[in-house]
N, C-alpha and C positions, 0 to 999 in steps of 0.2 A: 627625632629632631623636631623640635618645635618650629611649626609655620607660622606667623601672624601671631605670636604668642609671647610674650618678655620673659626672662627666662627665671622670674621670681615675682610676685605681686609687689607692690610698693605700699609701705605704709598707710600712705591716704585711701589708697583702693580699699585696705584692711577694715580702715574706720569707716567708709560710706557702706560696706558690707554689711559692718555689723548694726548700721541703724539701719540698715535694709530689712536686716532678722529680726531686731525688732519690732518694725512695724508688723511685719508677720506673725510674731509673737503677740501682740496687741492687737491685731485687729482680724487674724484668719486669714481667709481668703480672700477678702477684700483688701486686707491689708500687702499680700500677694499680687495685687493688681498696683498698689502703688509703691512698692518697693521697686516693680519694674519700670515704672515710669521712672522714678527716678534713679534707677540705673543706667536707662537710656542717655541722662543728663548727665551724668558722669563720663561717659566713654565717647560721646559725641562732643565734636566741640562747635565754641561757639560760633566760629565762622562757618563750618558746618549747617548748622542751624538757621544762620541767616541765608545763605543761599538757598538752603531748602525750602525757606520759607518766605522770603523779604519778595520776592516778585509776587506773592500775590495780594501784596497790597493791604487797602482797610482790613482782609478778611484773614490777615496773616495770624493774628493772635487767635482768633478760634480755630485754624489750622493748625498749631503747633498743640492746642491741648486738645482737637480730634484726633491726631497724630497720635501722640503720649496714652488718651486713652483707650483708644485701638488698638495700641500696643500691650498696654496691660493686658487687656480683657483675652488678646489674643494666647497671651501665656499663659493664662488660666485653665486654657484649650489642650497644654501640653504638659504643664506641672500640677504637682499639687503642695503642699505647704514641704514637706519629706522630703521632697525632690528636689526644691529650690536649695534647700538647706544644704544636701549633702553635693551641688553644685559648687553653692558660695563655700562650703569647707574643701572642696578640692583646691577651688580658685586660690586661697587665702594658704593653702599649703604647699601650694605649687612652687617646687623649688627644684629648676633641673641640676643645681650644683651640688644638692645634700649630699653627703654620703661621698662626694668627687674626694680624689685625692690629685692636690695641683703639682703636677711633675714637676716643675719649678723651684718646688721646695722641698723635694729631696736632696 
């Protein structure tokens, strides 16, 4: 049973995925550092982000892109280009209804 999980990707997730791979594709490892930034911006929202960030003020803007690339770099530490990949192809084919048959319409 899926926890914290939807029970299929949604479209949009599909398409920010695959410019995700792209960049990776384009740019390596480095490119792997910003595909996860900009993952983070995808699955966090924006009010999210303002409270994490909006108290500290003038210095909020170089906070939110220390933030982002500490997060990258930090991934870097656990993935590598292979791994990221065969992640976003599980995500993008996660679907716990495949294969169901809906007793309903028997």
């Amino acid at each position: 049973m899926p926890i914290a999980a939807p029970a299929r990707i949604g479209q949009l997730a599909v398409g920010w995925n695959n410019i995700q791979l792209d960049i990776v594709d384009k740019l390596g490892m480095a490119g792997l550092d910003l595909a996860r930034q900009l993952a983070i911006t995808t699955y966090r929202s924006e009010i999210d982000f303002e409270q994490r960030f909006a108290a500290r003020g003038a210095r909020r803007n170089a906070s939110i892109v220390s933030y982002l690339r500490h997060q990258g770099r930090k991934l870097l530490e656990r993935f590598d280009e292979d791994t990221y990949r065969t992640l976003v192809w599980a995500m993008d084919t996660h679907d716990i209804g495949r294969d169901r048959v809906d007793p309903s319409a028997q």
